[in-house]
C-alpha positions in Angstrom: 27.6 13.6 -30.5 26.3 12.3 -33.8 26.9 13.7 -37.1 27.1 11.6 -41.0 29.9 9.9 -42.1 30.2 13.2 -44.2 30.3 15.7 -41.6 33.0 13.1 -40.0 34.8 13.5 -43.1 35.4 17.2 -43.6 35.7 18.2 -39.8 39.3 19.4 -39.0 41.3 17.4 -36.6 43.3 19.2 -34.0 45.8 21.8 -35.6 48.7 23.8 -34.5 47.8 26.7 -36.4 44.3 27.3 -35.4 44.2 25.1 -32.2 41.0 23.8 -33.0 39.6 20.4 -33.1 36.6 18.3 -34.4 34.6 18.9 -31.4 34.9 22.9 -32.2 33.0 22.5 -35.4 30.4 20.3 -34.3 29.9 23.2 -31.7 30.0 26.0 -34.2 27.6 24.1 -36.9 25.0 23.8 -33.6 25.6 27.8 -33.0 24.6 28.4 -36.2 21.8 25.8 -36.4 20.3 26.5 -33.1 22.1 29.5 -31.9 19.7 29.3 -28.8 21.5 26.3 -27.3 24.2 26.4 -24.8 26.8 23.4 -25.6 29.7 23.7 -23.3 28.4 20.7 -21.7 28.2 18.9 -25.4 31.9 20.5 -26.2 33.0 19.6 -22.7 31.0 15.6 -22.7 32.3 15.6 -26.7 36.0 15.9 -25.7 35.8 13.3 -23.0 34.0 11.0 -25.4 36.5 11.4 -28.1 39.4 10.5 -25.7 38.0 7.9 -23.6 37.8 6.1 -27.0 41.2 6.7 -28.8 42.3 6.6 -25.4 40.6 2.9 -25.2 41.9 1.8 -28.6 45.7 2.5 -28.0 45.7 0.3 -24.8 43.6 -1.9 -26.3 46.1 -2.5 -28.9 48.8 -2.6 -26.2 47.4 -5.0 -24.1 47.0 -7.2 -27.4 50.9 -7.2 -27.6 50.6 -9.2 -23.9 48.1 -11.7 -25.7 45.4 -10.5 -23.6 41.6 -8.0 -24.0 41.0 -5.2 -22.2 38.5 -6.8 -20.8 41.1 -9.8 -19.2 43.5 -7.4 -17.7 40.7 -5.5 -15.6 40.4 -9.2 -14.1 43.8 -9.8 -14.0 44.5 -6.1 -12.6 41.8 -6.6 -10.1 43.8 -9.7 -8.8 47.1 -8.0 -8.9 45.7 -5.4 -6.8 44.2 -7.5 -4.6 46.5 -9.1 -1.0 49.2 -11.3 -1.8 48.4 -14.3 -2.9 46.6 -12.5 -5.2 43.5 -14.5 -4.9 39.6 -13.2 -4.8 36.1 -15.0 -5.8 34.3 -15.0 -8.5 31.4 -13.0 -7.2 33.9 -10.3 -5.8 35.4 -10.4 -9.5 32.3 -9.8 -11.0 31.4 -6.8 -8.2 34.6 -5.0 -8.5 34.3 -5.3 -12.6 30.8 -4.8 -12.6 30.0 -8.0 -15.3 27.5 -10.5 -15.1 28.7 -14.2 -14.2 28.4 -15.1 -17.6 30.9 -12.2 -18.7 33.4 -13.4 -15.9 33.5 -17.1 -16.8 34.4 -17.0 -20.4 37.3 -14.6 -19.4 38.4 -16.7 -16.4 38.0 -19.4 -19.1 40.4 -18.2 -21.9 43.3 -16.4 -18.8 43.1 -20.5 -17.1 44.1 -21.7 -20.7 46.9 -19.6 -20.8 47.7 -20.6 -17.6 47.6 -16.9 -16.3 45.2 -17.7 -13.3 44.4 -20.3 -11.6 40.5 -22.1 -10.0 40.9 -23.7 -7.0 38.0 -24.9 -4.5 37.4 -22.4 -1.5 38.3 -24.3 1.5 35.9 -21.6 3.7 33.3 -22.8 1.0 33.0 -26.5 -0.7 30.7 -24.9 -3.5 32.7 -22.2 -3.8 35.7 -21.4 -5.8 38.7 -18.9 -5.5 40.5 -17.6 -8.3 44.3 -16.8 -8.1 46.7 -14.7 -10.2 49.4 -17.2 -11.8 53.4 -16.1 -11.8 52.9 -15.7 -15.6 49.7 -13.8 -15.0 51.6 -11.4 -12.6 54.3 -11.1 -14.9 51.6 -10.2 -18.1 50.0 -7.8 -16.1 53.0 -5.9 -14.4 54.2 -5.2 -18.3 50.9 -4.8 -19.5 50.3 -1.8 -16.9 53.6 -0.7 -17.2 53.4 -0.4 -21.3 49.8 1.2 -20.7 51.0 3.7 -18.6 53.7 4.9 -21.2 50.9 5.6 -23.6 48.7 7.4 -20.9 51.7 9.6 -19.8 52.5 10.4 -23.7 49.1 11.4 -24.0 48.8 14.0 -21.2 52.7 15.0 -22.4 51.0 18.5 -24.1 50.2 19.3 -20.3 52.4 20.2 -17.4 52.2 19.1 -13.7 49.7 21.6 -12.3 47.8 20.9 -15.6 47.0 17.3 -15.4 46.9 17.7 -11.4 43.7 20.4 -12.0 42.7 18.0 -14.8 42.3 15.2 -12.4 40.6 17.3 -9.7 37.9 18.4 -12.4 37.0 15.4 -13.4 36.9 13.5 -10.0 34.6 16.6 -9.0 32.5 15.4 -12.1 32.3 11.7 -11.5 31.5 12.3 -8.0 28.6 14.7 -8.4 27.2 12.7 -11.2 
């Protein structure tokens, strides 16, 4: 949704008296504008947008707390998920998280200096290498998802049960028809 710094400026955030947000006047200044347009989809895409991104800052800034990016605890996540002992290749890191190889070496990089992962040969494959999650790397990312998950539920605390339950089933419908 673009709109100048100005706009930005003197577009309400979300109120208790009105109930509106900045999304709702972007929306109403395109009614006016272009009253021919339909924009749930904008006010709908808008929303999403907005918390995806204050969403991604907070646990950003949480994860920083842990000494590690965002980016490092989806590798480290994607190990902790993984069997016990935690261990996958390169190449499926860089599947599951979707980088290039050149993404997942200068993370694996800066989690093996802090000694939260470890490089070891593959013995199925002398060229290949396996990386495993370190105790200290289990015990960053355990806290890490714990403290992320108290800022995710705080979050969706304005909704009850059935609320973020339908939420969920919207949105899976939406990621999986897109």
């Amino acid at each position: 949704m673009e709109q100048s710094a100005q706009q930005q400026s003197t577009q309400p955030s979300t109120t208790a008296k009105d109930g509106t947000d900045a999304v709702d006047a972007i929306i109403e200044q395109w009614r006016v504008a272009r009253p021919d347009l339909r924009t749930d989809a904008m006010a709908t895409f808008g929303r999403i947008y907005r918390l995806a991104r204050i969403m991604g800052d907070r646990i950003e800034k949480i994860y920083q707390e842990y000494g590690i990016s965002r980016g490092e605890f989806d590798v480290l996540a994607t190990l902790r998920r993984a069997p016990a002992p935690h261990t996958l290749s390169p190449r499926e890191l860089t599947t599951t998280l979707m980088l290039t190889t050149g993404g997942m070496t200068g993370r694996l990089d800066k989690l093996e200096r802090g000694g939260l992962v470890l490089r070891s040969p593959d013995p199925a494959d002398r060229r290949g290498l396996r990386i495993t999650l370190t105790d200290p790397g289990r015990t960053v990312v355990d806290q890490a998802v714990a403290a992320g998950l108290v800022e995710q539920q705080r979050a969706l605390a304005c909704l009850d049960d059935g609320q973020t339950q339908q939420l969920n089933e919207l949105l899976r419908l939406l990621l999986i028809d897109i």
